[in-house]
C-alpha positions in Angstrom: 0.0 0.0 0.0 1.6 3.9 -0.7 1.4 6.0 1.9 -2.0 5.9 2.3 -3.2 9.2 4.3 -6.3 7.5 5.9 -3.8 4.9 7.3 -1.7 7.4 8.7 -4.5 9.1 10.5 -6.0 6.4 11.7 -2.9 5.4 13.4 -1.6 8.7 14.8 -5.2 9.2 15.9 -4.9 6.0 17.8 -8.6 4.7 15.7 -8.6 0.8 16.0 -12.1 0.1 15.8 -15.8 1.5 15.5 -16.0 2.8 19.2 -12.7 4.9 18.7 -13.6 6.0 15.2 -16.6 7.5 16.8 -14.9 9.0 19.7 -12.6 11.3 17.4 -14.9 12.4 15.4 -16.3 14.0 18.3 -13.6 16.2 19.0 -13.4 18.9 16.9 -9.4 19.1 16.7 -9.3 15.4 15.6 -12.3 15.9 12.9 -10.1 19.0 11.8 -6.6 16.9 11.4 -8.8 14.8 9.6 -10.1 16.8 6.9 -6.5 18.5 7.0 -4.8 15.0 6.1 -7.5 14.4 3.3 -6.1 15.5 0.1 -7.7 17.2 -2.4 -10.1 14.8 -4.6 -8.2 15.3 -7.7 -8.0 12.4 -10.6 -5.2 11.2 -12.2 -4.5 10.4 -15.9 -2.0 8.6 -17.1 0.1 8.6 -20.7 1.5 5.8 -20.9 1.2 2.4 -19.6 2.2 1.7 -16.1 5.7 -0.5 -15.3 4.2 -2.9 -13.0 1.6 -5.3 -13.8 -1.1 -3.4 -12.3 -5.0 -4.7 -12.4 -8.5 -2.1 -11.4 -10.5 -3.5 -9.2 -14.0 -2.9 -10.3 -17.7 -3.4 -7.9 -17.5 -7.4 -6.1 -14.3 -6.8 -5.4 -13.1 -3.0 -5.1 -14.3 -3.6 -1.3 -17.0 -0.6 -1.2 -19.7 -3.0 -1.0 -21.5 -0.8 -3.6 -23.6 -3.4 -5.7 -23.5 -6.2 -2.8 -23.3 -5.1 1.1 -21.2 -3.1 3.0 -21.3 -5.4 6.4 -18.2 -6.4 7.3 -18.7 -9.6 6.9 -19.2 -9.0 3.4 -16.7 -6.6 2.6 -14.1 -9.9 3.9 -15.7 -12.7 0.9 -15.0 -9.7 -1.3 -11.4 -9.2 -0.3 -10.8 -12.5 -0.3 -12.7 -12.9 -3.8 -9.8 -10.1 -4.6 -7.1 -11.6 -3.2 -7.8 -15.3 -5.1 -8.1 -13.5 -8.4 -5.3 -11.5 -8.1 -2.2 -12.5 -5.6 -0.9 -15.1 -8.2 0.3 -12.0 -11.3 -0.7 -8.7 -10.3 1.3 -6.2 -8.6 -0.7 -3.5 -7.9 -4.4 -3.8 -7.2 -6.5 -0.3 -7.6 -9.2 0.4 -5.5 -11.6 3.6 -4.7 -10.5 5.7 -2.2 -13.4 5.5 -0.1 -12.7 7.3 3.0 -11.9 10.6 0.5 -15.5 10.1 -0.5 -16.7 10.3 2.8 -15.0 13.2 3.3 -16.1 15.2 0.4 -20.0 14.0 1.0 -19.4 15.7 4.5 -18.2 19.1 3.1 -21.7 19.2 2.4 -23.8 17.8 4.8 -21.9 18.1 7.9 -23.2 15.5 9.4 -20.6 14.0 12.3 -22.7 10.7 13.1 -23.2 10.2 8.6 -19.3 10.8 8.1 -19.2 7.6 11.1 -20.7 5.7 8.9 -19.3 6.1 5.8 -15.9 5.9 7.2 -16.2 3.1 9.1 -16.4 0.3 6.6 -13.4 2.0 5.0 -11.7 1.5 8.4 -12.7 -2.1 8.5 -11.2 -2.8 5.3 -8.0 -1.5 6.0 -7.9 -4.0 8.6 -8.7 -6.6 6.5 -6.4 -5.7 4.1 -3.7 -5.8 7.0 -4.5 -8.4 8.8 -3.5 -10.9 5.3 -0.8 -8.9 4.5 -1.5 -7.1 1.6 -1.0 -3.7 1.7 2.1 -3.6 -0.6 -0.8 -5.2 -3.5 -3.0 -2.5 -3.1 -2.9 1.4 -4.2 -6.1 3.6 -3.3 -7.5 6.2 -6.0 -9.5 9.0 -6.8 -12.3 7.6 -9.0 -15.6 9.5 -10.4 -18.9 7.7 -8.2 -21.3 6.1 -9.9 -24.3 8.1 -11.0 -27.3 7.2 -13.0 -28.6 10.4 -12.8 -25.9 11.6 -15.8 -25.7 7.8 -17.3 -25.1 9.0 -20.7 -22.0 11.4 -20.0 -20.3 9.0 -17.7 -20.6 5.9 -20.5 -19.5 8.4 -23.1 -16.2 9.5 -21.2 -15.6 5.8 -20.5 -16.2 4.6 -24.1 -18.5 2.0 -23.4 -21.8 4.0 -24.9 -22.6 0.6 -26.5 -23.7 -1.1 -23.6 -26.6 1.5 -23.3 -28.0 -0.2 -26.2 -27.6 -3.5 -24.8 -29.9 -2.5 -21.8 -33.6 -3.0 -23.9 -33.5 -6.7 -24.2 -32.4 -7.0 -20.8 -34.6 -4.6 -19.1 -37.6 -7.1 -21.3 -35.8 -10.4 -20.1 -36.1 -9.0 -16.4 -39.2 -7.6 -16.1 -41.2 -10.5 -17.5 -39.1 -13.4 -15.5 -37.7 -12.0 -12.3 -39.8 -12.4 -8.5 -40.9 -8.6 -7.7 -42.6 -7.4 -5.1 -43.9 -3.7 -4.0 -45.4 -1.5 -1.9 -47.0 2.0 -1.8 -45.6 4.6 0.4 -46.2 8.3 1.1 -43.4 10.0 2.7 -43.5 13.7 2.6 -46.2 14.6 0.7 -45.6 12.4 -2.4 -45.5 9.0 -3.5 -42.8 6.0 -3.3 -43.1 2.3 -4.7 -40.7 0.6 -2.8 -39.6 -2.5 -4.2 -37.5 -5.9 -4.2 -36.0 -8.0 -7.2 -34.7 -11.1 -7.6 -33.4 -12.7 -10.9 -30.2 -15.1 -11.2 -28.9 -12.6 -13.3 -28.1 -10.8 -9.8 -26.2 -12.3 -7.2 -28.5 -10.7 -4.8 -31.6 -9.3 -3.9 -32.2 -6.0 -5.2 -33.5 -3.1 -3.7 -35.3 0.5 -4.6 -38.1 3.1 -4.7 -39.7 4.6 -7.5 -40.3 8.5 -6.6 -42.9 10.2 -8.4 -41.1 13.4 -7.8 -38.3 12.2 -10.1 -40.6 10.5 -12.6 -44.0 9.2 -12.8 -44.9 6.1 -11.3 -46.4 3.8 -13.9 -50.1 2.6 -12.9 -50.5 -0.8 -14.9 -48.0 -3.5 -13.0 -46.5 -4.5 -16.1 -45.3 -1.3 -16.8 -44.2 -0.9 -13.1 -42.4 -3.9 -13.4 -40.1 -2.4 -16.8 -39.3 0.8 -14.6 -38.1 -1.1 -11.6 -36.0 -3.6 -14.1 -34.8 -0.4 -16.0 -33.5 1.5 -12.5 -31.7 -2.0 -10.9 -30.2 -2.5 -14.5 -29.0 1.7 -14.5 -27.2 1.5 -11.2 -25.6 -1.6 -12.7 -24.8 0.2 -16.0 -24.1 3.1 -13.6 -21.3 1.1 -11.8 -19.4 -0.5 -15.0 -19.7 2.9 -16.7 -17.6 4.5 -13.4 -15.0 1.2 -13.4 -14.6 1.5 -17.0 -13.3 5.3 -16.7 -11.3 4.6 -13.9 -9.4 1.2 -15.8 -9.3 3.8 -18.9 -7.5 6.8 -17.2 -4.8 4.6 -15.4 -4.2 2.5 -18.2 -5.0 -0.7 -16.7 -7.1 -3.7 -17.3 -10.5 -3.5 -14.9 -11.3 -6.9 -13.1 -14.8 -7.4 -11.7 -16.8 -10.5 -10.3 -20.2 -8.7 -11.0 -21.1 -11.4 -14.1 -23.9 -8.9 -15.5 -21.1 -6.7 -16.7 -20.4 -8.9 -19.5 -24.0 -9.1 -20.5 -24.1 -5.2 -20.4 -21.3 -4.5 -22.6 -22.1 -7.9 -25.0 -19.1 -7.2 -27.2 -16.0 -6.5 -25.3 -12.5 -5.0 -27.2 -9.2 -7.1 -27.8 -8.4 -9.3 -24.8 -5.4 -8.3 -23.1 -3.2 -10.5 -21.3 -4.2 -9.5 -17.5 -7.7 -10.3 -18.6 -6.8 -13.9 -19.0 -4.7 -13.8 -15.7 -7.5 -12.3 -13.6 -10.0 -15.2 -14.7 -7.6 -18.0 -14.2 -8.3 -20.6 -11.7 -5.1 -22.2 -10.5 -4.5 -25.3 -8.6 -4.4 -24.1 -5.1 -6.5 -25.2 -2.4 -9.7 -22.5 -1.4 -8.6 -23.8 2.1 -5.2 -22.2 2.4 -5.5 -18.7 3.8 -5.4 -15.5 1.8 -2.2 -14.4 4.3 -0.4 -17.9 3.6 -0.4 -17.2 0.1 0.6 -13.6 0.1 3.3 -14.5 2.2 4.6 -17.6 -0.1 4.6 -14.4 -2.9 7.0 -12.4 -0.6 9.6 -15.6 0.3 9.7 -16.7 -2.7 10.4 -13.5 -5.0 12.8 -15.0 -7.5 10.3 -18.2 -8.2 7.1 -16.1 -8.2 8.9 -13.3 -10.7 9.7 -16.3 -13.2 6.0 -17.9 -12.5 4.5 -14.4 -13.5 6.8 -14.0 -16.6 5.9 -17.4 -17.7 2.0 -16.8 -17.4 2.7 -13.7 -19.8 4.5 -15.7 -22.2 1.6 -18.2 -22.1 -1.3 -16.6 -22.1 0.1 -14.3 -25.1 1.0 -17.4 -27.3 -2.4 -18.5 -26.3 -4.1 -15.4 -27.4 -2.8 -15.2 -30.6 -3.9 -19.0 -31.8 -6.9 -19.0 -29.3 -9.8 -20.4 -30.3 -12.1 -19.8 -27.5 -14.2 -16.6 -27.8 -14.5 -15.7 -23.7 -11.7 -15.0 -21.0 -12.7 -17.9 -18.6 -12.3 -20.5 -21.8 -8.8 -19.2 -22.6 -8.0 -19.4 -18.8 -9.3 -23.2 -18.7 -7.4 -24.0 -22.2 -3.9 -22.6 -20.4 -4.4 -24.3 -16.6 -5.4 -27.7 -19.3 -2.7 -27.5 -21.4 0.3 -25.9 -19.9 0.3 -25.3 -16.1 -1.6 -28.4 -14.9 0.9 -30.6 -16.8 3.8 -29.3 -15.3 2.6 -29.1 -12.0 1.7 -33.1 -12.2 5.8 -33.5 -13.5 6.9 -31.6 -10.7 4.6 -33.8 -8.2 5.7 -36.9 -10.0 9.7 -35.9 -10.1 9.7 -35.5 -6.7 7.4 -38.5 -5.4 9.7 -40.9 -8.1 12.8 -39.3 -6.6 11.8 -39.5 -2.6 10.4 -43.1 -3.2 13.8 -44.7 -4.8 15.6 -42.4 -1.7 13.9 -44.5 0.7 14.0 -47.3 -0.8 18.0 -46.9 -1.2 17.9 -45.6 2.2 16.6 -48.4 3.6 18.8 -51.3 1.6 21.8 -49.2 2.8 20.7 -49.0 6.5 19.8 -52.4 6.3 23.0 -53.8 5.2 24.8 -51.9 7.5 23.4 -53.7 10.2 23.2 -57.2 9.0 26.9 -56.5 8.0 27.9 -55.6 11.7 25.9 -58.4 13.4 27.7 -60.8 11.3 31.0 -59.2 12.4 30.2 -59.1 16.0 29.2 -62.9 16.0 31.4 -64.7 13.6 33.6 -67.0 15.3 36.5 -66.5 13.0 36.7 -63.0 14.2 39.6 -63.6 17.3 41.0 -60.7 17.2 39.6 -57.1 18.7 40.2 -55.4 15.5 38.4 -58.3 13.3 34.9 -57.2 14.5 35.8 -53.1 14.2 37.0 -53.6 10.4 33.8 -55.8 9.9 31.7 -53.0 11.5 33.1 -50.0 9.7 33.3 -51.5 6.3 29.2 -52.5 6.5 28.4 -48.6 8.1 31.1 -47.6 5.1 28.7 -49.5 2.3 25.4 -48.1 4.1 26.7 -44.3 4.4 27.4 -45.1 0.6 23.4 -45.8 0.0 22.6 -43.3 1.6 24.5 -40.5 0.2 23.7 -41.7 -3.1 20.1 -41.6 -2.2 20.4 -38.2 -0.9 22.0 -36.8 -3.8 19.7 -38.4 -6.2 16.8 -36.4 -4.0 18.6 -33.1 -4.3 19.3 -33.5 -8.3 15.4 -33.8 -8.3 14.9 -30.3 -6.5 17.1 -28.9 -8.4 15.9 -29.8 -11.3 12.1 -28.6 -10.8 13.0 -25.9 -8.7 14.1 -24.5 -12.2 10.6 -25.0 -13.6 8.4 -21.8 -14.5 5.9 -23.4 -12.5 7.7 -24.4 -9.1 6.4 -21.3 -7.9 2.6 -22.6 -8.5 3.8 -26.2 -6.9 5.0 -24.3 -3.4 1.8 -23.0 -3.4 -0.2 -26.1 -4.2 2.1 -27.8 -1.2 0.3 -25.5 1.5 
C-alpha cells in the first residue's frame, strides 16, 4: 500500500475500531486533522502504460460493497474474492479511495454521526487488508462515483456508450421473468413504490423506490415492473460505466466479479493479457488462507517473478492462436494445457525421486546392520580389530546408500526448482 493518508490518521489518531472512530470524530481538533490529512479529490490520468503489472479492481471486489453489502462480513468474501483472483500476477491492485469520498460527502452535509458511517467500513477494510498482509498489492485512488442520474455522459467518457444499447433486451428479459414485489408509500407529501428484485442474473436481492417526484410512477403492474427492471439495470450500467473510466484513465485492465457486466457490454474490445490472468483458476486449495499465500509471494520472489513472466509468455502465445471466444475459456485451455501438466511432473519428479531415496535408504541401512551383526558374531573374528574392520566397512557400504540416495533427491529439487511453474507447486504444497 503507498502511503496511504487514511492509514496514517487512523494510526496517529490511535482509531482501531468502530468505538474509537466514533470517539474522534467527536472532537473537533481530531475531525479537523482529519479533513487537513485528506487531500484534495483530484483524478489522475495517465500517458503511458504503467511498469508494473497493475489490475483495477471494479464493484465485487473494489471492497465498497456498492452493488452487494457493505457489512463487514461481506466486505471480507470480497477481499478475499480479490485476493484469489489477483495474488498469483498482479502487482498493484486499484481500488476507490473510499474514506476521501466520505470526506467530500461531508463538506456538504456536515453530518458527524453520517461521516461515522461512511468511514467506518473504509476502516474495517483496511484492517482486512492488514490483517492478510496485503498492503504492498493495493494502491487507493481518486475515482468519479457512480451516477445514473448523468448515465449517458459517464458511458460516453468511459467509451463503453454501446452497452446502453444493450440494456432494452435485458430490461424485457427481467421484467417479465424476475420475482418482484412492492409497496405503496407516502413520505412527505408524495409517493414511493418501494420494491425488491430477484433474478439469477443478480447475485442478490435488489433493492429500490420509485419517486414520483423524479418521474412518474407507472399505474399498470407491467409497466411498473419495466421501470423497476430499467432503474436496478441503470445502477448496474451506472457502476461499470464508473470502473470502465477509472481502468481507462490509469491504463490498466478493470477486473470485476459482478457477471452482468459482461451481458451489459455484450461485445467486449481485444483481450489483453491480464484479462486472462484475472480469470484464471489455478490449482491451489480455497482452504489455504489469503495471508499464507501472500506470504509464499513475498519468500519466494525470484520463483514467483519467473512464475508471473511465464504466465505472460503463455497466455500471449495462447491469445494469438486461441480459439475460445471468452476470457474464462482461454484461462481453462492454459491451466489444461500448460500449467496443470507441469505441476503433475513436478509432483511426480519428486514422489519418483523420494520413493527410490527411501527405498535406497533403507537397503543401505539395512545392510549396515546385518553386516555388523555378522561381524560381531562370527567366530572367526579372534581378534579385537576383526569385529571393528567388519563393522566400519558395512556402516562404510550403508553411508554409501545413503549419500547416493540423498543426492539423487537433491538433483530432483534442483531440477524442478528450475521450472516456470515451481512457484505454483509451493503454493499447491500449502
Amino acid at each position: 500500500m503507498q502511503q496511504y493518508w487514511f492509514t496514517s490518521w487512523l494510526r496517529e489518531n490511535r482509531v482501531l475500531d468502530e468505538p474509537s472512530l466514533r470517539r474522534s470524530l467527536q472532537d473537533r481538533r481530531t475531525l479537523l486533522s482529519l479533513l487537513e490529512a485528506s487531500p484534495p479529490p483530484q483524478f489522475s490520468v495517465r500517458t503511458e502504460h504503467p511498469p508494473r503489472i497493475e489490475l483495477t479492481g471494479g464493484k465485487g471486489i473494489d471492497l465498497t460493497g456498492e452493488l452487494g453489502c457493505r457489512h463487514v462480513n461481506c466486505l471480507s468474501k470480497e477481499l478475499d474474492l480479490l485476493f484469489r483472483h489477483t495474488w498469483h500476477y498482479f502487482d498493484v491492485i486499484r481500488l476507490p479511495d473510499q474514506a476521501l469520498s466520505g470526506i467530500v460527502g461531508f463538506q456538504d452535509h456536515g453530518d458527524v454521526v453520517r461521516l461515522a458511517d461512511e468511514l467506518l467500513p473504509a476502516l474495517q477494510t483496511l484492517r482486512l487488508i492488514q490483517d492478510v498482509g496485503g498492503e504492498e498489492l493495493v494502491h487507493f485512488e481518486v475515482r468519479v462515483p457512480s451516477c445514473p442520474k448523468h448515465l449517458e455522459d459517464h458511458a460516453r467518457d468511459a467509451e463503453i456508450e454501446h452497452a446502453l444499447a444493450n440494456t432494452a433486451s435485458l430490461v424485457e428479459e427481467i421484467a417479465s421473468s424476475a420475482t418482484i414485489t412492492w409497496s405503496d408509500h407516502e413520505t412527505d407529501g408524495h409517493r414511493h413504490v418501494e420494491y425488491q428484485l430477484d433474478h439469477p442474473a443478480f447475485l442478490h436481492s435488489e433493492w429500490g423506490a420509485l419517486c414520483e417526484e423524479v418521474e412518474a410512477i407507472p399505474a399498470r403492474a407491467s409497466r411498473k415492473r419495466e421501470r423497476i427492471a430499467t432503474q436496478v439495470l441503470e445502477r448496474y450500467l451506472a457502476g461499470l460505466s464508473a470502473d470502465a473510466l477509472a481502468a481507462r484513465r490509469s491504463r490498466t485492465t478493470l477486473g470485476a466479479a459482478i457477471p452482468l457486466y459482461r451481458r451489459l457490454l455484450a461485445t467486449h474490445p481485444a483481450k489483453e493479457i491480464e484479462d486472462i490472468a484475472f480469470e484464471l483458476s489455478l490449482p491451489v486449495s480455497p482452504d489455504i488462507s489469503i495471508k499464507s499465500l501472500i506470504e509464499l509471494r513475498r519468500t519466494e520472489d525470484a520463483t514467483f517473478q519467473r512464475f508471473q513472466r511465464a504466465l505472460a509468455a503463455a497466455i500471449r502465445e495462447r491469445l494469438n492462436t486461441a480459439g475460445a471466444n471468452n476470457e474464462g475459456d482461454i484461462a481453462q485451455e492454459i491451466r489444461r494445457d500448460i500449467i496443470d501438466p507441469e505441476v503433475f511432473r513436478i509432483r511426480d519428479t519428486l514422489a519418483a525421486s523420494r520413493k527410490f531415496a527411501a527405498r535406497s535408504a533403507a537397503a543401505g541401512v539395512g545392510l549396515g546392520v546385518i553386516a555388523a551383526t555378522i561381524g560381531l558374531l562370527s567366530p572367526l573374528n579372534t581378534t579385537p580389530i576383526g569385529p571393528g574392520l567388519a563393522v566400519g566397512g558395512a556402516l562404510t557400504v550403508g553411508a554409501a546408500a545413503l549419500k547416493n540416495a540423498n543426492d539423487g533427491l537433491l538433483s530432483a529439487e534442483r531440477e524442478v526448482s528450475l521450472s516456470d511453474m515451481y512457484f505454483l507447486w509451493k503454493a499447491h504444497q500449502h
